[in-house]
NUZA-319357 format. One record per atom (N, C-alpha, C): y, z, x; residue in three letters. Coordinates in steps of 0.02 Angstrom, whole numbers. Example, Ala and Ser with C-alpha at 12.3 -4.5 7.8 and 13.67 -1.06 7.14 Angstrom:
// NUZA-319357
py -284 pz 390 px 660 residuo ALA $
py -225 pz 390 px 615 residuo ALA $
py -165 pz 390 px 660 residuo ALA $
py -112 pz 354 px 642 residuo SER $
py -53 pz 357 px 684 residuo SER $
py 2 pz 394 px 645 residuo SER $
//
This chain:
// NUZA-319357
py 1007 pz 124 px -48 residuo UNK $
py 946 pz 162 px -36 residuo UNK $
py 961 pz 230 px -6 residuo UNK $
py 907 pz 273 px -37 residuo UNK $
py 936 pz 342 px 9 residuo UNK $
py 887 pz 362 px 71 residuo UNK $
py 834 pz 322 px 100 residuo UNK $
py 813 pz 331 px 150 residuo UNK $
py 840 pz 248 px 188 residuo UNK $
py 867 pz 233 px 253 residuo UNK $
py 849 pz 186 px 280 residuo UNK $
py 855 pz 195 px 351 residuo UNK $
py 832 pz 125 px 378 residuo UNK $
py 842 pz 139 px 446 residuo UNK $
py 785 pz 176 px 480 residuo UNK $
py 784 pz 239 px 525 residuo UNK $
py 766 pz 276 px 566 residuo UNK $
py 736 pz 309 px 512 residuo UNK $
py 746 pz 335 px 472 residuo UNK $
py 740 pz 373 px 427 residuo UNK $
py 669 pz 338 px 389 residuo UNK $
py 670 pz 292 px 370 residuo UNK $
py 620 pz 260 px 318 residuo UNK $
py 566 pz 234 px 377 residuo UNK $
py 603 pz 240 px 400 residuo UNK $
py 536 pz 207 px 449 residuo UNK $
py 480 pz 265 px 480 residuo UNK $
py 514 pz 318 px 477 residuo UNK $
py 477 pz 364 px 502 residuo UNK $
py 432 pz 371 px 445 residuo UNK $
py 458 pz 379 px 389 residuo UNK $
py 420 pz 406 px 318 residuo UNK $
py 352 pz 340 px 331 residuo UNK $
py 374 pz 286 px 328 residuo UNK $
py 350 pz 247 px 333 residuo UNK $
py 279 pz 259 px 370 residuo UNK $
py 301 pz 268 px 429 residuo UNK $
py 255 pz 275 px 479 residuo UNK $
py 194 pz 346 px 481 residuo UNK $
py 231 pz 383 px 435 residuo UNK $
py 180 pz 444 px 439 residuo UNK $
py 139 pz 411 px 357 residuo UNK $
py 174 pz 389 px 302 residuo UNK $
py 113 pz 364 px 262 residuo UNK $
py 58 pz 333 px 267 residuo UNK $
py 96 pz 251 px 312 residuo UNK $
py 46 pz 174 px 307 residuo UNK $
py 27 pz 202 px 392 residuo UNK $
py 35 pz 210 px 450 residuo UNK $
py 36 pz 207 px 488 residuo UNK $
py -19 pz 264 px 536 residuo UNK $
py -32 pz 323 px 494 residuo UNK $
py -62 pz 394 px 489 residuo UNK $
py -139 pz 371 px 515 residuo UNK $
py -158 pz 412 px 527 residuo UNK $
py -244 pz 426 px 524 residuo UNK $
py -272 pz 437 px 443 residuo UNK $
py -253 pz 461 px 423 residuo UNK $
py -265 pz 485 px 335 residuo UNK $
py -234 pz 421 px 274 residuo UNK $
py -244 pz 383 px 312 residuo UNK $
py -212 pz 283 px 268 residuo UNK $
py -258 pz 266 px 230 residuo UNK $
py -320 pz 293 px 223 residuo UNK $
py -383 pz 281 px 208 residuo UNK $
py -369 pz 334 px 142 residuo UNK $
py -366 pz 386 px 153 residuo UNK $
py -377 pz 453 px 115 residuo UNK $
py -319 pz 436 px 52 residuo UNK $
py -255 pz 423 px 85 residuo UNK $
py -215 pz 406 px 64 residuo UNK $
py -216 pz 350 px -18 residuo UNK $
py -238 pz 303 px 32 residuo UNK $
py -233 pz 228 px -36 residuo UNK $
py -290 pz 225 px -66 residuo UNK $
py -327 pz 272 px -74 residuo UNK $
py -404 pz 297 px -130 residuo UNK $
py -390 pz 365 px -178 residuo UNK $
py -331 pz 397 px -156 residuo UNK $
py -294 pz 445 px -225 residuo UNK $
py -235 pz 424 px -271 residuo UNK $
py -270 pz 427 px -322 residuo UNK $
py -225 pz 411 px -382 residuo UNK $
py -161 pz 393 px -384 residuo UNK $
py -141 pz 465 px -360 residuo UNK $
py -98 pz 470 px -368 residuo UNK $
py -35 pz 434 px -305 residuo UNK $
py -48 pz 451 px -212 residuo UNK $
py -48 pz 418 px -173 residuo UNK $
py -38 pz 358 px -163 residuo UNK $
py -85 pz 317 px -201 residuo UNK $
py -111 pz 258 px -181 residuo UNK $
py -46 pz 205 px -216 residuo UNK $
py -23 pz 223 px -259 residuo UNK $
py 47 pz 201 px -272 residuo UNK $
py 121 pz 201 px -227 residuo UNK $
py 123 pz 257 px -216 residuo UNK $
py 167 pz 251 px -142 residuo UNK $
py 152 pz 239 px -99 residuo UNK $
py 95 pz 222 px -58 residuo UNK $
py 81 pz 189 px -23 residuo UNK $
py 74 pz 99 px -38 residuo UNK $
py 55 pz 81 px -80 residuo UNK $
py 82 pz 18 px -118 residuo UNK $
py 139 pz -4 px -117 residuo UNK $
py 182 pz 30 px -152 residuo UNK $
py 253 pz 54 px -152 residuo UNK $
py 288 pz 16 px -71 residuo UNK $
py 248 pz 76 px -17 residuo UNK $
py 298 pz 74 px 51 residuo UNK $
py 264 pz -22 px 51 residuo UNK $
py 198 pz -34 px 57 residuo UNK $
py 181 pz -102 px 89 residuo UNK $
py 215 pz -158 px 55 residuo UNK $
py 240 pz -140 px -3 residuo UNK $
py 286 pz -197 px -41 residuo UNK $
py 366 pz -211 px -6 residuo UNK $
py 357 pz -164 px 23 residuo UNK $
py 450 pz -171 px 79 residuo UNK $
py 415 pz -205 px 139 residuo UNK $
py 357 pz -211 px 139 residuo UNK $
py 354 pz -235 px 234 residuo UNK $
py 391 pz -307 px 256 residuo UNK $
py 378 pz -349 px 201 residuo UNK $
py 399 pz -424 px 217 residuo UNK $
py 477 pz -410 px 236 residuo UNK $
py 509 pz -394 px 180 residuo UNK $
py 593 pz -372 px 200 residuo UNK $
py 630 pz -319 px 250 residuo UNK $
py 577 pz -304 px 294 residuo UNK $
py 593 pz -247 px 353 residuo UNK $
py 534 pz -283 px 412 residuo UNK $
py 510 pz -355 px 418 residuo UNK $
py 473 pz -345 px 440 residuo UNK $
py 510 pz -357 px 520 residuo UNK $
py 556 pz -354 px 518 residuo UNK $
py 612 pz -347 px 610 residuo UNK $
py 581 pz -285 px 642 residuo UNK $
py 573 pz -216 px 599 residuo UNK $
py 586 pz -161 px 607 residuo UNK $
py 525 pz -155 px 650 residuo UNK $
py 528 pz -118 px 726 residuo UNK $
py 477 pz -139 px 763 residuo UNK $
py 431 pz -72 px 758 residuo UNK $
py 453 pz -26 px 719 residuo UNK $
py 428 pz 46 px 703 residuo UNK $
py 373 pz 30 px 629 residuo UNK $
py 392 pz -1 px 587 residuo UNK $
py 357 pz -18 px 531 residuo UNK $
py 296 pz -91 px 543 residuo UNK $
py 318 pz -124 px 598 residuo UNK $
py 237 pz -173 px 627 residuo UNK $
py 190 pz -130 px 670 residuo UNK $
py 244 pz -71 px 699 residuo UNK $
py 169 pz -28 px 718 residuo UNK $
py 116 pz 13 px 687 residuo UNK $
py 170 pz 28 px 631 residuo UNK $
py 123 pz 80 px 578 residuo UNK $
py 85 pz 20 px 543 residuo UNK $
py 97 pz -37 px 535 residuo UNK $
py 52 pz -67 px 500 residuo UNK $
py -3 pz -100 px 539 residuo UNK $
py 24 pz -106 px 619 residuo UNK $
py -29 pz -112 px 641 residuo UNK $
py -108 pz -43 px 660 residuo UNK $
py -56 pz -18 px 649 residuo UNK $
py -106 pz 52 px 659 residuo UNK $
py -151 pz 45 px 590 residuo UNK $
py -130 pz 54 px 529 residuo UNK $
py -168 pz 49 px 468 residuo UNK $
py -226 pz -4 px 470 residuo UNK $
py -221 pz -74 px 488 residuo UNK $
py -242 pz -133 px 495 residuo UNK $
py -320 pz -91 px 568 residuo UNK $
py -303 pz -73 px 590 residuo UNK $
py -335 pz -29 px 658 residuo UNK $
py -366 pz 14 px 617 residuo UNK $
py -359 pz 58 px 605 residuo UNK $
py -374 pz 110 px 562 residuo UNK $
py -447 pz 83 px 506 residuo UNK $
py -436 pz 32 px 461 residuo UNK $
py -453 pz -10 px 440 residuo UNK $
py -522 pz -30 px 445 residuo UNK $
py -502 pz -74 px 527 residuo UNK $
py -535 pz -112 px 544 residuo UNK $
py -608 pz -73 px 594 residuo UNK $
py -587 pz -22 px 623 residuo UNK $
py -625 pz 24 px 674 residuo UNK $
py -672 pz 51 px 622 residuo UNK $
py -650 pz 88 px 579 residuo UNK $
py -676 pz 129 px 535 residuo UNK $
py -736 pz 71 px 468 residuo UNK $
py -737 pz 28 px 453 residuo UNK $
py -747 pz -19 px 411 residuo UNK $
py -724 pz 23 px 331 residuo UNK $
py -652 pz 48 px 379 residuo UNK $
py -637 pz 70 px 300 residuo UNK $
py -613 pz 25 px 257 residuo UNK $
py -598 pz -37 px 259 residuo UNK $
py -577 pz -82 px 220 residuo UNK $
py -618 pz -99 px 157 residuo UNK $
py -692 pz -112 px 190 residuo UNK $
py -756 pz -100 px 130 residuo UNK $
py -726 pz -44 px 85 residuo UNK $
py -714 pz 26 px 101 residuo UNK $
py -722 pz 54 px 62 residuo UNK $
py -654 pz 61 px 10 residuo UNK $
py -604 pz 21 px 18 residuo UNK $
py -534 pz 7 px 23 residuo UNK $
py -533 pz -37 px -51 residuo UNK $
py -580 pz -89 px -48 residuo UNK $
py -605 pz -143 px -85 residuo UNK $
py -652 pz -135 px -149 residuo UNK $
py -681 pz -78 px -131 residuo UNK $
py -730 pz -45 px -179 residuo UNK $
py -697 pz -15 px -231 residuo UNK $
py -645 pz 22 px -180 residuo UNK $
py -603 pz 89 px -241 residuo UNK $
py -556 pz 71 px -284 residuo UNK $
py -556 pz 84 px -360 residuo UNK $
py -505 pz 69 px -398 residuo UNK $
py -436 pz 78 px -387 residuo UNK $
py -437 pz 115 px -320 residuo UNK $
py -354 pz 145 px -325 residuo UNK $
py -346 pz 79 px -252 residuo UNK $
py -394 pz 115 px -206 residuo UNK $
py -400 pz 77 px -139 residuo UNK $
py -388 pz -5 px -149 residuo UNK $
py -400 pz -37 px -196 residuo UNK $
py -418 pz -115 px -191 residuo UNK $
py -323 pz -133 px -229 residuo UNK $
py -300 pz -92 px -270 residuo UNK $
py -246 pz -106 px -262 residuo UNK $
py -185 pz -113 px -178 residuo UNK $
py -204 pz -57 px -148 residuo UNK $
py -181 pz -54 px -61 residuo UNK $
py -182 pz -94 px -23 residuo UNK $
py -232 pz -143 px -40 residuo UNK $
py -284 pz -161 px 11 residuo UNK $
py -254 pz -237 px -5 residuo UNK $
py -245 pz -251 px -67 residuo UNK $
py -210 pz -314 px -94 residuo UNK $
py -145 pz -323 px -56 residuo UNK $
py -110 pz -258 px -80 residuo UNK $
py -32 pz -252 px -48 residuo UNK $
py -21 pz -276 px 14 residuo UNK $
py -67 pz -234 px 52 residuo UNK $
py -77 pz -245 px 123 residuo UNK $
py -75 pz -303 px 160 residuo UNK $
py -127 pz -350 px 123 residuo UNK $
py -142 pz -417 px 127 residuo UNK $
py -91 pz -469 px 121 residuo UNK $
py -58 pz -428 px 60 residuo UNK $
py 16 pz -497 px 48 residuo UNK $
py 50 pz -479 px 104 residuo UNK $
py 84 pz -399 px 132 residuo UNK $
py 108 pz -404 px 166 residuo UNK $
py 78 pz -442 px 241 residuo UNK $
py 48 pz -422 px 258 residuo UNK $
py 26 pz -447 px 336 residuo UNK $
py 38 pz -540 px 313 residuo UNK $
py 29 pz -571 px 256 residuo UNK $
py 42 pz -645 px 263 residuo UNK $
py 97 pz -659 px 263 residuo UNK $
py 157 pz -598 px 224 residuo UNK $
py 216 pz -608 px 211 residuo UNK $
py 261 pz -614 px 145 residuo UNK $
py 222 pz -607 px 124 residuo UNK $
py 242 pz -595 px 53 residuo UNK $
py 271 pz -541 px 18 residuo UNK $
py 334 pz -549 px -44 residuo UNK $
py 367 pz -510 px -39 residuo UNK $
py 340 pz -502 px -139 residuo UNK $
py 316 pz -445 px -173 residuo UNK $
py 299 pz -430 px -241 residuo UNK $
py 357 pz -370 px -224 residuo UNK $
py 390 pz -353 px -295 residuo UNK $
py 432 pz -278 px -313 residuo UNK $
py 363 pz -242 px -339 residuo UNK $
py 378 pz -189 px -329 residuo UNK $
py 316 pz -137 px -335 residuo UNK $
py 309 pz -143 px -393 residuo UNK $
py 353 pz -147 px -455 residuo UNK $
py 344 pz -163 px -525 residuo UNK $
py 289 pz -211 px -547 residuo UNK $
py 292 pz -273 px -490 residuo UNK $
py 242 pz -344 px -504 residuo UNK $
py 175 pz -337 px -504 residuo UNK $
py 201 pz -294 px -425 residuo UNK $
py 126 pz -269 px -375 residuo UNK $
py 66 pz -246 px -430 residuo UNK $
py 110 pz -183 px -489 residuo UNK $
py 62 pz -143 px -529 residuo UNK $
py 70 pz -181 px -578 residuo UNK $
py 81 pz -216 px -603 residuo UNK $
py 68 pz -236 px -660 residuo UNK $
py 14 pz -260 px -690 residuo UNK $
py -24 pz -264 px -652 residuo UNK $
py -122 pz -293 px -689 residuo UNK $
py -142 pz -210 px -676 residuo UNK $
py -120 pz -177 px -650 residuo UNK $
py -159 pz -109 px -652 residuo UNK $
py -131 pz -96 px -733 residuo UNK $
py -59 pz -64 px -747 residuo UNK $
py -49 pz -64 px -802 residuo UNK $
py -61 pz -101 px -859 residuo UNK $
py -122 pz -154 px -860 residuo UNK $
py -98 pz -187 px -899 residuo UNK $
py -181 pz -174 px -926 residuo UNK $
py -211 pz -159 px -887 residuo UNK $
py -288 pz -127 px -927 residuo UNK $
py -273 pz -67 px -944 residuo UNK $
py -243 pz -22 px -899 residuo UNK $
py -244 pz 18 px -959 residuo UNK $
py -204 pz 39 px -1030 residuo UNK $
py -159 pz -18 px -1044 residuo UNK $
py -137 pz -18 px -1115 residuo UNK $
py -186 pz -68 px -1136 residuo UNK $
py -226 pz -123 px -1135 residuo UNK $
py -275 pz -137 px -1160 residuo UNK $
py -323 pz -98 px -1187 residuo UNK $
py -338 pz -47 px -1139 residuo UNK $
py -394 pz -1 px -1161 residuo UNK $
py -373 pz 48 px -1210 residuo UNK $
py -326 pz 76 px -1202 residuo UNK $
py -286 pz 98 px -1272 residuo UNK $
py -272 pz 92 px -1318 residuo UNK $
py -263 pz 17 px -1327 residuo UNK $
py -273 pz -20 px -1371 residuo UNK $
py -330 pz -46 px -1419 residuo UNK $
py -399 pz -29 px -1360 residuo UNK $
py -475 pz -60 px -1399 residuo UNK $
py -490 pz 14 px -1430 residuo UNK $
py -446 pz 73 px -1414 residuo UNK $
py -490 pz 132 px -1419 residuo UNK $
py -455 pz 161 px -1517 residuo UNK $
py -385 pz 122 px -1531 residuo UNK $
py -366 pz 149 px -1583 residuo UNK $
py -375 pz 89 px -1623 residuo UNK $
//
């Protein structure tokens, strides 16, 4: 890996961990790397820098009732899944994670030709 350690955790911590976690896992584009980071949590979950950022998100979350709106959003309800496996413990490769996202839209591509 070319981030670890001190290093990933910080990244870590300014993505999932931020005030803007919300803003974050409801853009398109975003909302994948942020997916992305919550799919490492189970296999780092020692790292006492990466249970704070997730506890902060989970906070964040929870204060705000941004989770509703987390659940609503097509990008958000993917995050929000991630999130969920992680905090139980569960470990998906980000490949797995997306794969029902990808998989409507080659369906729909498919109904359209």
């Amino acid at each position: 890996p070319v981030l670890d350690g001190p290093q990933y955790s910080q990244f870590f911590a300014v993505l999932v961990g931020g005030s803007r976690f919300g803003d974050l896992a409801t853009n398109p584009y975003a909302s994948h790397v942020v997916e992305t980071m919550l799919c490492s949590v189970p296999k780092r979950a020692q790292d006492e820098d990466i249970q704070r950022a997730v506890a902060a998100a989970v906070k964040v979350l929870l204060t705000n009732s941004d989770w509703l709106k987390l659940g609503r959003d097509s990008c958000g309800s993917h995050v929000l899944r991630a999130l969920l496996l992680a905090l139980c413990g569960y470990h998906l490769e980000p490949a797995v994670a997306d794969a029902g996202h990808r998989g409507k839209k080659k369906k729909r591509a498919n109904q359209r030709g």
